[in-house]
C-alpha positions in Angstrom: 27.1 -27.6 15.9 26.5 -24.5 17.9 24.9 -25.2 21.1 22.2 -22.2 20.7 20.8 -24.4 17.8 20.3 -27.7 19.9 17.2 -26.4 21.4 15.0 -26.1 18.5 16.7 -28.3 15.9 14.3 -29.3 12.8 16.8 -30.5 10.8 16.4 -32.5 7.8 18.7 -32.9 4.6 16.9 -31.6 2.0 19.5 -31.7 -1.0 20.8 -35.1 -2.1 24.8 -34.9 -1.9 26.5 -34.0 -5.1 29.9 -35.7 -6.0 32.2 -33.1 -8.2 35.7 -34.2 -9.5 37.8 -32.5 -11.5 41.0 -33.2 -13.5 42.8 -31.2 -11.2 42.3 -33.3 -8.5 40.1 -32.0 -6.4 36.7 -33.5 -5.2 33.9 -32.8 -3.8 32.4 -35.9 -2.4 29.2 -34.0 -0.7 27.8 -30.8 -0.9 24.7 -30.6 1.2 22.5 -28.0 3.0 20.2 -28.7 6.0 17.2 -26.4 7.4 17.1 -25.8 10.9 13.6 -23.6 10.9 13.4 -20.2 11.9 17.3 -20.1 13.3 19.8 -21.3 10.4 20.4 -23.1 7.5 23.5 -24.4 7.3 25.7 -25.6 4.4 28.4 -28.0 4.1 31.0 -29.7 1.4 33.5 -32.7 1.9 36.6 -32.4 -0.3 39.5 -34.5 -0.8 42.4 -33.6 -3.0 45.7 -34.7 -4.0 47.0 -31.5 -2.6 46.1 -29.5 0.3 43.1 -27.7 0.2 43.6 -24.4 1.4 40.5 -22.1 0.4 36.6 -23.0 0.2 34.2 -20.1 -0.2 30.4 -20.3 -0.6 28.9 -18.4 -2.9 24.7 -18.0 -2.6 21.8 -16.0 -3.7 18.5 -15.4 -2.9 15.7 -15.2 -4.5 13.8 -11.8 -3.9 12.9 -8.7 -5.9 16.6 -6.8 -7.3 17.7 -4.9 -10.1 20.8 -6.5 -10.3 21.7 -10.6 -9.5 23.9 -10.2 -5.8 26.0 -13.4 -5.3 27.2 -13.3 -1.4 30.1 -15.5 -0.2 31.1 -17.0 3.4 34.6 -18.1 4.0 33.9 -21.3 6.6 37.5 -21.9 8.7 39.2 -25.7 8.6 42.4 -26.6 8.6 44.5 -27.2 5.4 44.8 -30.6 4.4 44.2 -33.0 1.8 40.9 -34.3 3.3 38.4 -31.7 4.7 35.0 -30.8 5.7 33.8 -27.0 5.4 31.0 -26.0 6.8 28.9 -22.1 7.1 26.1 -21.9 9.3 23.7 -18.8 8.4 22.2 -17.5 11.6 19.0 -15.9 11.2 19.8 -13.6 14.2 22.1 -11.8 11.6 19.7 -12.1 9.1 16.5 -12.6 8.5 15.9 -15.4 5.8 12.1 -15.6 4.8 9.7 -18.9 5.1 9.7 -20.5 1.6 12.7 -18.3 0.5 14.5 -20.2 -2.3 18.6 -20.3 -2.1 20.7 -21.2 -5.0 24.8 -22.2 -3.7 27.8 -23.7 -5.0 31.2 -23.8 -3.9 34.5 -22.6 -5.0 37.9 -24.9 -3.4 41.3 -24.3 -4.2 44.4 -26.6 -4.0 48.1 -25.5 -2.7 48.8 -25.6 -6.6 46.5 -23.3 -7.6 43.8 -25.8 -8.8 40.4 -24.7 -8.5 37.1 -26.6 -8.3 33.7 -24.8 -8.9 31.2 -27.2 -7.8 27.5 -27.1 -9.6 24.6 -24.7 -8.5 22.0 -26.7 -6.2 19.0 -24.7 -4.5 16.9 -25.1 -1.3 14.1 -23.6 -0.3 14.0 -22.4 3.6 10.5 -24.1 4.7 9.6 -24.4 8.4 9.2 -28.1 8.3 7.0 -28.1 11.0 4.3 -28.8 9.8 2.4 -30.7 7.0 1.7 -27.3 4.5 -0.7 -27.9 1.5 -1.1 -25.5 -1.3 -3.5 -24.0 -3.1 -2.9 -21.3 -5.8 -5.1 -18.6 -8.1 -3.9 -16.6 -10.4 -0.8 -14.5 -8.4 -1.5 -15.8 -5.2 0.0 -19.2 -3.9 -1.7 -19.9 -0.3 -0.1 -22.3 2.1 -1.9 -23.4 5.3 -1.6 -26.8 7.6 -4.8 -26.6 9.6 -8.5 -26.4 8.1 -10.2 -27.7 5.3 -10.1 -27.1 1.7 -13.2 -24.8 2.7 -11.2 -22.8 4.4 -8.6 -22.0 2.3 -10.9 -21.3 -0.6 -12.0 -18.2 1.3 -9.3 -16.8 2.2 -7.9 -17.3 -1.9 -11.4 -16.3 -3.0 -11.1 -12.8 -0.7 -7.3 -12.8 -2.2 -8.6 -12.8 -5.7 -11.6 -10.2 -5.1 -9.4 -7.7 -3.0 -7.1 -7.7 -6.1 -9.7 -7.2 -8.7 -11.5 -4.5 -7.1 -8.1 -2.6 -6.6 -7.8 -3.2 -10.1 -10.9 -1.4 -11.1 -10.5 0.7 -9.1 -6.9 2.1 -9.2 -5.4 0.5 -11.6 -2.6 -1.0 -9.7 -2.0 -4.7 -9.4 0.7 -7.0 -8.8 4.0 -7.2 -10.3 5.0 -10.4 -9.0 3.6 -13.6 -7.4 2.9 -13.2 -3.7 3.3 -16.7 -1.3 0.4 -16.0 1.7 1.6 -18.8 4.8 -1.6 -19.4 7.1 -0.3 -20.5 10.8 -3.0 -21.8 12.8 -2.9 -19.1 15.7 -0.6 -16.1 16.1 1.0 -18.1 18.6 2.5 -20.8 15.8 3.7 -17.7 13.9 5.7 -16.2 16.5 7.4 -19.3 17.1 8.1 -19.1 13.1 9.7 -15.5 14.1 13.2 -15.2 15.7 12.8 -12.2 17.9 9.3 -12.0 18.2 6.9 -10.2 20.2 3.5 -11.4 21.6 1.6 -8.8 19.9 2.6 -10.2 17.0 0.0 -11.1 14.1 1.9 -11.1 11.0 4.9 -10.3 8.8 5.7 -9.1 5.2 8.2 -9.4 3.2 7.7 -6.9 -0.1 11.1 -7.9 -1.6 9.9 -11.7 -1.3 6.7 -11.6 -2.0 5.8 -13.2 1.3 2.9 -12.6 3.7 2.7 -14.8 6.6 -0.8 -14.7 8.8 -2.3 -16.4 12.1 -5.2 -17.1 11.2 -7.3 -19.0 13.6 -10.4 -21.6 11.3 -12.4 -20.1 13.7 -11.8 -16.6 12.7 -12.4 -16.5 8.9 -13.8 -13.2 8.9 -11.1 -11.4 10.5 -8.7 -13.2 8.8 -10.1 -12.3 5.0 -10.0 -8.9 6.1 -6.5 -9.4 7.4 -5.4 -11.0 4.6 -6.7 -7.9 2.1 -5.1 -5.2 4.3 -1.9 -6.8 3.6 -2.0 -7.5 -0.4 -3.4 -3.9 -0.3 -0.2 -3.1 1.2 2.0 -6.0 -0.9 0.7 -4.1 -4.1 1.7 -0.7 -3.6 4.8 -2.2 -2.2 5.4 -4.3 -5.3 4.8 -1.2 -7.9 6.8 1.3 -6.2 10.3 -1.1 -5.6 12.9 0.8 -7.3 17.0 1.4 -6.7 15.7 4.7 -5.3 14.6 2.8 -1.9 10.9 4.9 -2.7 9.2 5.3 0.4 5.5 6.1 0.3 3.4 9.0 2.7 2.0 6.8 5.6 -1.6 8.2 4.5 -1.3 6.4 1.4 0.4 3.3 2.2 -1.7 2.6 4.6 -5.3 4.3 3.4 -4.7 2.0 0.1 -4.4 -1.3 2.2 -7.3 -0.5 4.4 -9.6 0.4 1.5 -8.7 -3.1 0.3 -10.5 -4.5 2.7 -13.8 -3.1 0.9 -15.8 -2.7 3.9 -16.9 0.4 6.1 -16.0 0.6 9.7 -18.2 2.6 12.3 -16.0 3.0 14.9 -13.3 5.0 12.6 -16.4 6.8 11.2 -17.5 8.0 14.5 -13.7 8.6 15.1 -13.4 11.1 11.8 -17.1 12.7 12.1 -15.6 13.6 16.3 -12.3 15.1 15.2 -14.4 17.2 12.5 -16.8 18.4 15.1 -14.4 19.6 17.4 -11.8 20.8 14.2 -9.1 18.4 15.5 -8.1 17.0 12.3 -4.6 15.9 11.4 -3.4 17.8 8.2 -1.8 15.9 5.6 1.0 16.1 5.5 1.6 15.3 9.3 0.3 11.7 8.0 3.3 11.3 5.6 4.9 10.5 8.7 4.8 7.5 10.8 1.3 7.3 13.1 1.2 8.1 16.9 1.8 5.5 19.3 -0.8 6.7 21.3 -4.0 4.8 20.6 -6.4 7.8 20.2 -4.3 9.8 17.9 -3.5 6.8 15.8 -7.3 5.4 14.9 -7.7 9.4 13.7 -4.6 8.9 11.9 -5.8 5.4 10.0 -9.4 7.3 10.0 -8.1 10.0 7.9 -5.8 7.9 5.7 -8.8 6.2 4.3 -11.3 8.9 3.9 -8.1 10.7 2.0 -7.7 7.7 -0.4 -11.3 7.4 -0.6 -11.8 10.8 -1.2 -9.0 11.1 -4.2 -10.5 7.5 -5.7 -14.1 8.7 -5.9 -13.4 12.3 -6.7 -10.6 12.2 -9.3 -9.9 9.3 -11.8 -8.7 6.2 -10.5 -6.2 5.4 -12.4 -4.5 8.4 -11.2 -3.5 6.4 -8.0 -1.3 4.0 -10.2 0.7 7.3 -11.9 1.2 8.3 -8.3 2.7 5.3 -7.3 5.0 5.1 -10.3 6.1 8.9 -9.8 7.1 7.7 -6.1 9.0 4.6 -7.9 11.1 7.2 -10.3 12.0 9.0 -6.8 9.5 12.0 -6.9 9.2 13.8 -3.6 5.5 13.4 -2.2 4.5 17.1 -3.5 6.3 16.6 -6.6 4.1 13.4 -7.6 1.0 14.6 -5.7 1.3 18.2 -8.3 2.3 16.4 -11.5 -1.2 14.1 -11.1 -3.6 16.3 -9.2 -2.2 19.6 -9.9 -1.8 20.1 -5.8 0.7 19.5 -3.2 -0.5 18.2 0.3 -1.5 21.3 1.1 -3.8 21.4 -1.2 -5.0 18.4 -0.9 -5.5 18.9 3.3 -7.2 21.7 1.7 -9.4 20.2 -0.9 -10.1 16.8 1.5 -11.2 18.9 4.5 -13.4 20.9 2.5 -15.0 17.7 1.4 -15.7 15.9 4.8 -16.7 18.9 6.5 -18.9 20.1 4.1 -22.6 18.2 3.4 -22.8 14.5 4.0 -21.5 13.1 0.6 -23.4 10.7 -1.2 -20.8 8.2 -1.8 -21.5 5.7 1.4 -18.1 4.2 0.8 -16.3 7.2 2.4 -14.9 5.2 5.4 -13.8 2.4 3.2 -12.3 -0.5 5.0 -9.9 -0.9 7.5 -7.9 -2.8 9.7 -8.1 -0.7 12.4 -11.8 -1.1 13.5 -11.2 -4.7 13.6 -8.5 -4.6 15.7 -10.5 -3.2 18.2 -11.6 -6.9 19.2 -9.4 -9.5 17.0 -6.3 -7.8 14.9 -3.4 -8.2 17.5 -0.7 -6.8 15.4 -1.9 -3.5 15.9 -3.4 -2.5 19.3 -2.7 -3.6 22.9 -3.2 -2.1 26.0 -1.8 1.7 26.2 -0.1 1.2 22.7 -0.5 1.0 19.1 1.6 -1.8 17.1 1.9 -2.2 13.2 2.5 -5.5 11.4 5.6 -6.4 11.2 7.2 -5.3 8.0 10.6 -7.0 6.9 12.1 -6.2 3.3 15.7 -7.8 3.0 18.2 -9.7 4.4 22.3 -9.5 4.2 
């Protein structure tokens, strides 16, 4: 065992060995896998043959969104003989391997002769044993959390469930795929789930697992419902627009979509929007297709603008139109392509068309500003804003 593992070992065998024999031969007399949570998980396989055994290979896949099954392999080093032990450690520096993430692995050995041995398929799930998890699931959305009572988890699923159906109604769009939420007790306990984390840090995503993973202090409920609906805004729009194309959506979107999710107006980025419209400081949009500022003031415009665009192209136009946007990005439209085949405008025209709107009479929808992360973070949301710089969540979407 590698001595950077010692440290933090949670190791526990979580597959009952399997004994394989084979005409041939060969056998393996224990094929195991053991979890040590976040750093490795690390397989091994006892063999003992009649001739020397001079290949193993471990094949495994994951389990995450693809358009095609990938099988990867590891060639563990031992010495030929006729009675060996193979084993691969996966390190998590090299690779990212989700919480909850489910692995399916077998192994392939060869003999001097030729013989080969293809042992069955067995599966583990990467947990971090940690802790005492308990579930609770409605309709898409499987919640796990270890601290708080059923209360507790019930509104945060409940908020789950109503973020959905109002994105639903209102856009059409909805999830493709069942989404796992894990609720650590503080942000601290999630960064010691993270392998190079930094203390800022509030959350993580994975879109091609279908994994959101929260801190969410019992005593914070509030925050964390709005949290937790900024992210499946963002695990939605994710979900619908995964394609072999590697889509990648205009930051105004992506991000106005998960904070109008969140279904509730924010002041402070209203009085941040009416300030840059007084002084005619807006941002146009299609500098927002790009990554935000780091700068603090330039990025609450930024967010500002993002949802009052969204808002403006879901009350204004039909909502469904949102969903054929999405799906255009998915088939690997450029932004102006998709933006002209829905709306019949480019960015251009829709900086156009949007300041026109928010800088013309008060409108009477009171929604404009709707929802966001962003206000909150002001006080609570520490993934996004510290001291002299602006942070986003986390966002991880595969591993090797």
């Amino acid at each position: 065992m590698t001595k950077w593992l010692l440290p933090i070992i949670l190791a526990v065998l979580v597959i009952m060995p399997s004994i394989t024999h084979a005409e041939s031969g060969i056998s393996a007399t224990d094929s195991s896998a053991q979890i040590y949570f976040p750093s490795a998980l690390t397989f091994t396989v006892n063999v003992e043959s009649r001739n020397d055994i001079v290949k193993v290979r471990l094949h495994y896949q994951v389990d995450s969104m693809n358009y095609a099954q990938v099988t990867n392999e590891a060639w563990p080093v031992f010495t030929p003989s006729t009675k060996i032990k193979a084993q691969w450690v996966w390190d998590m520096r090299k690779a990212v391997l989700p919480i909850g993430t489910t692995v399916v692995y077998w192994w392939t050995i060869e003999a001097a002769t030729g013989d080969i041995l293809t042992t069955p398929a067995q599966k583990i799930r990467f947990d971090d044993i940690r802790y005492d998890w308990k579930k609770i699931s409605s309709g898409q959305i499987n919640l796990f959390w270890y601290q708080g009572n059923q209360n507790f988890a019930d509104q945060l699923i409940a908020a789950g469930q109503q973020t959905l159906m109002m994105l639903a109604e209102d856009t059409g769009v909805q999830l493709e795929q069942p989404v796992n939420i894990y609720i650590y007790a503080s942000a601290q306990d999630l960064q010691s789930a993270l392998i190079f984390p930094q203390e800022w840090s509030g959350g993580v995503a994975y879109y091609a697992y279908g994994m959101i993973a929260i801190g969410i202090p019992t005593n914070e409920l509030d925050w964390g419902k709005g949290a937790l609906a900024h992210e499946l805004g963002h695990m939605v729009s994710h979900q619908i627009t995964f394609s072999p194309y590697g889509a990648v959506l205009p930051f105004w979107l992506d991000e106005g979509l998960a904070m109008y999710a969140q279904g509730k107006s924010d002041p402070y980025l209203g009085s941040v929007l009416e300030k840059a419209i007084a002084q005619h400081n807006l941002i146009s949009v299609r500098s927002l297709a790009s990554p935000f500022s780091a700068i603090p003031a330039e990025a609450y415009l930024s967010y500002a603008e993002s949802q009052s665009i969204v808002s403006f192209l879901i009350q204004n136009y039909s909502g469904d139109k949102i969903l054929h946007l999405l799906n255009l990005f998915k088939e690997g439209n450029t932004y102006d392509e998709a933006l002209i085949q829905v709306y019949g405008f480019d960015q251009d025209g829709l900086d156009a068309l949007w300041q026109e709107y928010v800088t013309g009479p008060i409108p009477s929808q009171p929604n404009i500003y709707h929802g966001t992360s962003i206000g909150m973070v002001r006080d609570s949301l520490r993934w996004y804003i510290q001291p002299g710089q602006l942070r986003t969540m986390a966002t991880l979407t595969g591993v090797d």
